[in-house]
N, C-alpha and C positions, 0 to 999 in steps of 0.2 A: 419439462423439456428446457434448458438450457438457452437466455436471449444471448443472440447476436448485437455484435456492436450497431448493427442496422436499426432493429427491433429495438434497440434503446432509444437511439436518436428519434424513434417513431415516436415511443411512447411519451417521451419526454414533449415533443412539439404538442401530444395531444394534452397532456397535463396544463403547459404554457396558452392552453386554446390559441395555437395557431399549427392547424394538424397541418396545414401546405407549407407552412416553414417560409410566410411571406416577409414577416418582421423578425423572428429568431433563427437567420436560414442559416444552414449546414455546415459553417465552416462555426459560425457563432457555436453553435449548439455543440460540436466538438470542443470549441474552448470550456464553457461552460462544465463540460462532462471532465474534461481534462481537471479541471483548477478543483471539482469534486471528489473528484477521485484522487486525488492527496490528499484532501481533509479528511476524506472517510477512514482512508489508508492509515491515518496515524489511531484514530479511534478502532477501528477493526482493523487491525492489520492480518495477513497470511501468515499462518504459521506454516514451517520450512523445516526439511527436514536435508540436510546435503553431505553424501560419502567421499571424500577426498582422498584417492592414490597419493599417498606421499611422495618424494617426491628427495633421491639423497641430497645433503646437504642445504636442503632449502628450507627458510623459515616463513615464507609468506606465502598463503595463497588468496586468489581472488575468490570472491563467495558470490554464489549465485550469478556467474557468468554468461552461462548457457540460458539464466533468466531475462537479463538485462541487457545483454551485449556488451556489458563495461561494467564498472566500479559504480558501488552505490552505497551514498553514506548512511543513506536513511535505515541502515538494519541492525537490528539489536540480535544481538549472539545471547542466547542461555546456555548453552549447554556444550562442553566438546570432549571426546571420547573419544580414546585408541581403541578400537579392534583389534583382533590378534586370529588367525586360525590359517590353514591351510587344507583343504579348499575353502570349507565353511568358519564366517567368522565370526567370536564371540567377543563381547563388551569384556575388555580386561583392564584399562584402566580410565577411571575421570580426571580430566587434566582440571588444575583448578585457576581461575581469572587471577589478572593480578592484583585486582582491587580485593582477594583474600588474601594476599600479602604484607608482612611487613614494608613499609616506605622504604627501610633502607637497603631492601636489596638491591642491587643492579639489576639493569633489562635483561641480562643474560640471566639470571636464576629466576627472578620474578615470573611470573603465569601469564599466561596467552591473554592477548588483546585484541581490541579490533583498530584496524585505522584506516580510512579512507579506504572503503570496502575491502580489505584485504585481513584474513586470520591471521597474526602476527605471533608464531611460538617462540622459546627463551629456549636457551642450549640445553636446559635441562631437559628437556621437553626432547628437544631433538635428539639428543643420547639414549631416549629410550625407540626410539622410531625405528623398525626394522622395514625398509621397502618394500623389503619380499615379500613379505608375510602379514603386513599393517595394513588399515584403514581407517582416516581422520575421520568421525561422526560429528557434525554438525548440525545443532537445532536455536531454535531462533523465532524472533519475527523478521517481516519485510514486509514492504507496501506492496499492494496487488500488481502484478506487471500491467503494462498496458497490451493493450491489443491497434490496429491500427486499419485492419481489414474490415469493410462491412459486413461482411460473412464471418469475423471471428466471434468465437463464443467467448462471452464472457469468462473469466476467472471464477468467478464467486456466486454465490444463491442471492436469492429474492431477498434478503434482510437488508444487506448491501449496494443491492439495485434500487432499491426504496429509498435507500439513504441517501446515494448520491442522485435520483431526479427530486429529491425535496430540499438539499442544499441548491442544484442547480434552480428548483423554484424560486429560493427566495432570491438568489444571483437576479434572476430575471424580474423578480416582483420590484427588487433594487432598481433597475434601470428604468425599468416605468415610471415610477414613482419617480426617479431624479431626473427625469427628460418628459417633461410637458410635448416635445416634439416625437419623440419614442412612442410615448404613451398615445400620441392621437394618429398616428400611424399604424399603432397595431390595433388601436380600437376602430379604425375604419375599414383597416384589410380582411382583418377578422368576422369581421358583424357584429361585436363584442359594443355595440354602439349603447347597449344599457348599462355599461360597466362603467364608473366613475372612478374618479383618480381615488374618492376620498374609501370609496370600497378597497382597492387594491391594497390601501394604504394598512387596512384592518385586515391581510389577507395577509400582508407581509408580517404583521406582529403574530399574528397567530400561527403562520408559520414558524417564525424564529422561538416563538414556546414549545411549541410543536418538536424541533431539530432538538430543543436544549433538553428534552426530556429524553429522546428517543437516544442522543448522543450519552449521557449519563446512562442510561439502561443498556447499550448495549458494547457500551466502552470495556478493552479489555486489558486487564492489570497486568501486566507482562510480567513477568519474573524475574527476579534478580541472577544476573550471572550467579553458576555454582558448580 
């Protein structure tokens, strides 16, 4: 079953051993989850798959809108495709990036790019686009959307959930360790009163071997535009 943005902030306080959220409480534990869930995003990102109505005479469109609510730079385009069919439509032509281009063309012959979230196609490109009949295929990565509700379910499986409460661990083991006052506050609210700074301290490096292993193993080599 699928956690909730709730169910994470739960499970995460129990991981932190402060399952009442008296020292790491709620607005905290959302930052934490937030600053993770970018780092995880560039190591595992979402793969995207987006069908774009062309649209006449236009050369830019916004990617992943209906995702994001706005423009987002953080996403890598692989791949983009004209359809063609009337009703049903088939892959008829791959448009190619510009960076398979000669340097010296102009922006108008050279190949689609991306820029400040937006698909950006060259006149050539546009000359073959029939409205009527066309559809832009677009694949890609992108960072996992956020969610914001305590009832939403996450985006992504258990590999990803794991990832971002063991970066937010070490986030948290960080602040312990660098606040003698942090640290003797949660180890009193807690009952955590047998924990020692000099333990957390071995807690925090095993974790960071820990991240650096699991971020190499499950890091994903994205594709080159083609």
């Amino acid at each position: 079953m699928a956690t909730t943005y709730s169910q994470l902030q739960t499970k995460l306080a129990r991981v932190l051993s402060d399952p009442d959220k008296t020292t790491f409480q709620a607005d905290t534990l959302k930052d934490m989850i937030a600053a993770a869930w970018a780092d995880v995003s560039d190591i595992t990102p979402m793969r995207f798959t987006e069908d774009i109505t062309p649209i006449a005479d236009t050369s830019s469109y916004l990617l992943l809108g209906d995702v994001f609510g706005g423009p987002v730079d953080d996403v890598s385009v692989v791949n983009v495709e004209l359809w063609r069919g009337v009703p049903t439509k088939k892959a008829w032509q791959q448009l190619e990036p510009m960076s398979k281009h000669p340097t010296g063309l102009t922006y108008s012959q050279a190949g689609w790019y991306f820029w400040a979230g937006y698909l950006m196609l060259p006149d050539r490109y546009m000359d073959l686009i029939d409205p009527a009949r066309d559809m832009i295929r677009v694949r890609g990565y992108c960072p996992w959307p956020p969610v914001s509700g305590d009832n939403d379910y996450l985006p992504f499986g258990a590999q990803v959930e794991e990832d971002i409460i063991l970066v937010c661990r070490i986030e948290a083991l960080r602040r312990l360790t660098g606040s003698r006052a942090l640290f003797t506050q949660w180890q009193t609210r807690t009952n955590n009163t047998d924990v020692s700074m000099a333990s957390l301290d071995s807690n925090l490096s095993v974790a960071i071997q820990e991240w650096m292993r699991k971020s190499n193993r499950h890091r994903i080599i994205r594709e080159a535009p083609g």
